[in-house]
N, C-alpha and C positions, 0 to 999 in steps of 0.2 A: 920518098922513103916510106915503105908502107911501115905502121905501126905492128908493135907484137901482140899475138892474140892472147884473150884475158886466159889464165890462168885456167880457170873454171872450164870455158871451151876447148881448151886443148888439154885436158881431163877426160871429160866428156867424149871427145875424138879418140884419145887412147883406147879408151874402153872399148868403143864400139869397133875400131881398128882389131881388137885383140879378137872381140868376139868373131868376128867375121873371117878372120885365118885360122879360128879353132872350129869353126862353121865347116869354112873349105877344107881344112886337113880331114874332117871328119866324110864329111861327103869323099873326096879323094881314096878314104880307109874301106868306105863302100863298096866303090867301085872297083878296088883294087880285089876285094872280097868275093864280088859277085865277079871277076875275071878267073880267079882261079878256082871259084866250083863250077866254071864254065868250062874249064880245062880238065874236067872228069867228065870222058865222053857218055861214061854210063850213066850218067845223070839225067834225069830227064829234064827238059827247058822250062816246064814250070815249075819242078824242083829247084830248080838255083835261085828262082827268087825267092819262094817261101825258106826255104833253109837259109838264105843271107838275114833274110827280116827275124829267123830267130834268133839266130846266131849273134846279130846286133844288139837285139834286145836282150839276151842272157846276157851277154857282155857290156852292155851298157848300167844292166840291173847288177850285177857284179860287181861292177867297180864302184859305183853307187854304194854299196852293202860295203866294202873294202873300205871305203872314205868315211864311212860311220862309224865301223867298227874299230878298225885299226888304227887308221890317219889320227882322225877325229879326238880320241884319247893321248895318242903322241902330242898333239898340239898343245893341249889341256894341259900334260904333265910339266909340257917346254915352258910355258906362262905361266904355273903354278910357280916354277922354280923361278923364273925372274922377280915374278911381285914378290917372290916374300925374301929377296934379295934389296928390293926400296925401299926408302927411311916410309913411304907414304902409309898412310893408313886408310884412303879414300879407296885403293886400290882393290886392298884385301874386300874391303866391303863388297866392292861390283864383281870379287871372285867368289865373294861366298853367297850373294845371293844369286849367281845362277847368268851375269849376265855375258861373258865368254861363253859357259856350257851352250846356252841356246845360240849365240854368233856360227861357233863352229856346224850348228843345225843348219846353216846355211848350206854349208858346200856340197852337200850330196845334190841338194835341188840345182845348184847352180851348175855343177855337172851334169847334170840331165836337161837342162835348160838349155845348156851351149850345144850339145853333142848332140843331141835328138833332131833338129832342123837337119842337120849333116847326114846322119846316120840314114835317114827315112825322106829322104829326099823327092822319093818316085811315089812314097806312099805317105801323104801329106792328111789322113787321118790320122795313123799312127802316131806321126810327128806333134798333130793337135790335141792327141788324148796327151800325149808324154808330157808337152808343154804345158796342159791345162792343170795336170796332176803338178808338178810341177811349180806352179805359178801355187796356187793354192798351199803346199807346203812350205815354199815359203813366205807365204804372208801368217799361214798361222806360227810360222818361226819366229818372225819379225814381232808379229805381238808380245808373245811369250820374251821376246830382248828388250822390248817395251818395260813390259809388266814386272821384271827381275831392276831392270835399271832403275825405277818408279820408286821399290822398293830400297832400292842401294841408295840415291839420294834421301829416300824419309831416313834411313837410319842413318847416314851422314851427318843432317841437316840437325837431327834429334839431340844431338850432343855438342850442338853450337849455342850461343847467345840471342844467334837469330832464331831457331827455328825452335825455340822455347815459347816463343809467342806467336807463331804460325798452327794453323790446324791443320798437319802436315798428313794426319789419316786421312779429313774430307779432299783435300787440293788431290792427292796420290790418287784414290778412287774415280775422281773428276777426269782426271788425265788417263786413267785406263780406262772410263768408260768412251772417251770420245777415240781414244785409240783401237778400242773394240769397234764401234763404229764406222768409222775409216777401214779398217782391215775388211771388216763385213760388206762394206760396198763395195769393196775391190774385189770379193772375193764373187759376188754376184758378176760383176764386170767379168771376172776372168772367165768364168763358166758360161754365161751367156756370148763370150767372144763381143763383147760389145766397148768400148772408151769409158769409162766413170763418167766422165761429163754428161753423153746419152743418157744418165740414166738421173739425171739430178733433176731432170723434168718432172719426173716423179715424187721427188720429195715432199711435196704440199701435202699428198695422203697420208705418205709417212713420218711427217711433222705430226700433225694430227694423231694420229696412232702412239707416236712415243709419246706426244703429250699425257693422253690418258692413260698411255700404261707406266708410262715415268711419271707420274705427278708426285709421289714422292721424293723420287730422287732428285728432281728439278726444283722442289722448294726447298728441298733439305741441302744443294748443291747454293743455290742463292742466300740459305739461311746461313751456311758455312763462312761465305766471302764475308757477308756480313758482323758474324761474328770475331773472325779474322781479322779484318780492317780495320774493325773499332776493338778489336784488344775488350770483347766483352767477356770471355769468357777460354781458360787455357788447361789442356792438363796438369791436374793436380791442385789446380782450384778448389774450392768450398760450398759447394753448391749448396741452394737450400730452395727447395721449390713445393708447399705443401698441398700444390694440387695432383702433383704428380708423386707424391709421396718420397722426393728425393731429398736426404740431408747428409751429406757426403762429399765424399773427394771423386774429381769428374777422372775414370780410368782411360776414357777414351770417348774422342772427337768423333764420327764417323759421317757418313756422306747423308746419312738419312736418321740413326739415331746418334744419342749420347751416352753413354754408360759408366753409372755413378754407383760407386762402390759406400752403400748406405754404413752408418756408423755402429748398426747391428750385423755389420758383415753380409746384409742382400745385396743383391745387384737388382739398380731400377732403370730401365734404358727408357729414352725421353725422346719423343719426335727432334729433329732436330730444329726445323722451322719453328716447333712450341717455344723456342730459347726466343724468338725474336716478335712471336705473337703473343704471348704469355710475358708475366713480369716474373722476374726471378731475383735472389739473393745471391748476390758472388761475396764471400767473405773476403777473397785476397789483399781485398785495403788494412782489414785487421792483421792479417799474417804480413805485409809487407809494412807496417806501423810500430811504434817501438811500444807499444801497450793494448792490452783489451781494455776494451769500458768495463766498467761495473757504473750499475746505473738502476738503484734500486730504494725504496722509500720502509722511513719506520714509521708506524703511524702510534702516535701520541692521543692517549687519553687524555682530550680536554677539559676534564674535569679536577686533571691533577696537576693542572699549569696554575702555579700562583708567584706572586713576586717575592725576592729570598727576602729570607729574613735574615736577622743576625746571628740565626744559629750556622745557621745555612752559609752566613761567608765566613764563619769562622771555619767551616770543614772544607771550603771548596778553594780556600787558601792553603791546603793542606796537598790538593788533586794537581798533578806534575803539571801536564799537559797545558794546565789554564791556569797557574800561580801569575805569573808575567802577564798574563792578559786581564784576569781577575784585577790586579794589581792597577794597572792602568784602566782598568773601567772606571775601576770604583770612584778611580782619583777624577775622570772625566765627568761621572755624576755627582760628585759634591761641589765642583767647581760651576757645574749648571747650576743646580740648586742654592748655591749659593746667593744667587741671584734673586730670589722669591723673597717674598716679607715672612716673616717669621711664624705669621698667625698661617700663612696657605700651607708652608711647609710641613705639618704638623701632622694634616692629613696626609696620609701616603698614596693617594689616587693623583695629587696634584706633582708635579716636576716630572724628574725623570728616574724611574727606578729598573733595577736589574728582574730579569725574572729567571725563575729554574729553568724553562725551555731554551730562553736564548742563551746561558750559560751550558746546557750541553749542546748545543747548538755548535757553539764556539768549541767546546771540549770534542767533538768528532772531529772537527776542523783541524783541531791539532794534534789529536792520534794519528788523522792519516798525512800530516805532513812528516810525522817521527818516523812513520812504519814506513821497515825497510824495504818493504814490496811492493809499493807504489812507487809510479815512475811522475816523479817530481817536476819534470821537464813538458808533462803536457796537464792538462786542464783536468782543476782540482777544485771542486764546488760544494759547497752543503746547504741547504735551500729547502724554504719552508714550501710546499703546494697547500693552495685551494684545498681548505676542508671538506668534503663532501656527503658527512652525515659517519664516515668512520673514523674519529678521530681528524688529530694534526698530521700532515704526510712530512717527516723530514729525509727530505730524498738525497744521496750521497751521489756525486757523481765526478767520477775520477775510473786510471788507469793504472789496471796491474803489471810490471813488471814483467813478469812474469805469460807468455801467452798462449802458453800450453794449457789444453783442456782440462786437463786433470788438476795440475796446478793452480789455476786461475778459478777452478771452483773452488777447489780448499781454501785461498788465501780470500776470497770474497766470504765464505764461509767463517772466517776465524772472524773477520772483522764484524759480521753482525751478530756471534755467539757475544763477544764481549761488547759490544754497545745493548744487549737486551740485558745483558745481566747486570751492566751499571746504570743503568737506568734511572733505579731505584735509589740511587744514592745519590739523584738529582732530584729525590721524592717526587720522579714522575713513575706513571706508570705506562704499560703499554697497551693501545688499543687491541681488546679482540673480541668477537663477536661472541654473545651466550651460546654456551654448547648447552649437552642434555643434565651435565654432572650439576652447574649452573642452574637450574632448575628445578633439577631434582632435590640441593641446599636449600634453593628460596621457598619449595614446599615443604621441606621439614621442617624451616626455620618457624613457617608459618604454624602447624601442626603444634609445636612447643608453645607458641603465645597463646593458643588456644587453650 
């Protein structure tokens, strides 16, 4: 029992079956043409073939022009009405960008493709210009059904979960360049009358060739994968790149730049390969994080660090923030002290004593656990740095709540208006370096003792 044949093959067979009785009907239509302007005796005998070869050809190019004009729109209107008849919405997309409109550009070619072999049988240039035209129309159909459908998946894909983290500009352009490609070598193939394959002998020159005339698109197309792949970089990111002068939200991926809509409203477009040769800043960890840092230092006149006194814990038993903790210091340092003989304790350099820096120290620590705009949940420090000739650095470092631009300046804002202004009620003061007013005091001051 012999087996049944694949699917695909007897597909394949159909088609070619169809074409070839629309082949013969058509030759038959010829012939039947050129008998009866042979039956007008007044005709002269080289007349009947020139007048059937026009007469084919007007009417070949007629019906052609019929199936563009007329057909063509009929089809259009029939499928318009069905899609917007479907719950889908994948559909409308491939109608509205255009990838029916160019499908139905198929059928005039493929009507002159079938019928011209038929038609021009006896005169087999004719038959090879119609074909050649023909062939060539539509392959640049077919790209153009490419280049529309390219487009209908990006904007598909655009509004999915996936294709939020794809570079679905650079991938789309990748895919129509190599489909440009392809088309273009068919299209040489069709007009030389030659197979594509004869003609791939040649490609070493023309690898070559596109190398250096594509050398950006061919880094910018590897730069893309890569950025892609590793999720380095997506629309609507935060870019910050200050060799290229970019600090902004990235508008758009593309096959060769990037174009980042800067925070003063320019547009700065960026090589695209620069993203993977270059180092760059992606904020998206902070916008995907439930807080910004603030991460910033007060620097302390150390000349105005000394250890409290008794006045000094009489008032700072008084300050919210650090009663409880005060309270428990204090109790931790008598109970050490306690321990010393009576003559050491007397001096206050020996045990252990509170001082004004580390009591605001502690008093920042516990504004920002009160303040209702830090996010309590992640990492909350206040931390003395290495003096380095300007003062004590007490550097804060914690997360706003809050992770809006605007916002998260203000509230990092609020918090160092009131740590400089209570300062002073730690009898510290604050480091700042002599200005001219500064100067200008120390030589008057001078001038008066004189």
């Amino acid at each position: 029992m012999e087996e049944p044949a694949p699917i695909k093959d007897t597909a394949v067979k159909a088609i070619q079956d169809t074409a070839e009785a629309v082949t013969a009907s058509a030759s038959t239509l010829a012939e039947r043409l050129e008998q009866w302007l042979d039956s007008f005796s007044w005709l002269p005998e080289p007349a009947v073939g020139v007048l059937s070869h026009v007469i084919l050809l007007a009417g070949l190019l007629l019906s052609a022009w019929f199936i563009y004009v007329v057909f063509r729109p009929l089809i259009l209107t029939w499928m318009k009405h069905v899609i917007n008849r479907t719950p889908y919405s994948w559909d409308n997309q491939l109608f509205g960008h255009g990838v029916f409109r160019w499908l139905t550009h198929l059928l005039p070619g493929i009507f002159i493709l079938l019928f011209a072999p038929g038609f021009f049988k006896e005169t087999p240039l004719i038959a090879k210009t119609l074909n050649t035209a023909a062939e060539l129309y539509l392959l640049i159909s077919t790209y153009f059904v490419f280049d529309s459908l390219f487009n209908a998946i990006r904007s598909i894909l655009k509004s999915s979960k996936v294709g939020a983290h794809l570079n679905l500009t650079a991938i789309s352009q990748v895919a129509k360049l190599i489909t440009a490609l392809v088309i273009f070598l068919l299209s040489i193939a069709a007009i030389l009358q030659e197979p594509p394959v004869a003609l791939l002998s040649g490609l070493g020159v023309l690898a070559s060739v596109i190398m250096l005339v594509f050398k950006d698109v061919i880094l910018g197309f590897v730069a893309g994968i890569q950025l892609a792949t590793n999720r380095m970089l997506s629309i609507g990111d935060w870019l910050e790149m200050p060799g290229h002068s970019a600090d902004g939200d990235v508008e758009e991926i593309g096959l060769t730049t990037v174009k980042v809509r800067n925070f003063d409203r320019t547009i700065t477009t960026i090589p695209t390969y620069a993203l993977i040769s270059e180092s760059f800043k992606n904020w998206r960890g902070m916008s995907e994080s439930e807080g910004r840092r603030i991460k910033r230092s007060i620097l302390i006149d150390t000349n105005s660090i000394q250890l409290v006194t008794p006045a000094m814990i009489e008032r700072f038993h008084e300050i919210e923030h650090i009663a409880d903790y005060f309270t428990a210091k204090e109790k931790e340092v008598e109970e050490f002290n306690a321990k010393l003989p009576e003559d050491r304790i007397k001096n206050r350099v020996n045990g252990r004593r509170l001082t004004n820096v580390g009591t605001f120290r502690a008093y920042i620590e516990g504004y920002l656990k009160n303040h209702p705009e830090i996010n309590q949940e992640m990492t909350l420090l206040v931390r003395q740095l290495a003096p380095e000739g300007r003062g004590l650095p007490i550097q804060i470092y914690c997360f706003s709540a809050d992770k809006r631009w605007a916002a998260y300046e203000s509230i990092q804002a609020d918090i160092f208006d009131h740590l400089f202004a209570v300062a002073q009620e730690f009898d510290l003061r604050i480091f700042q370096e002599p200005s001219g007013v500064d100067f200008r005091d120390l030589f008057a001051q001078g001038e008066t003792v004189e």
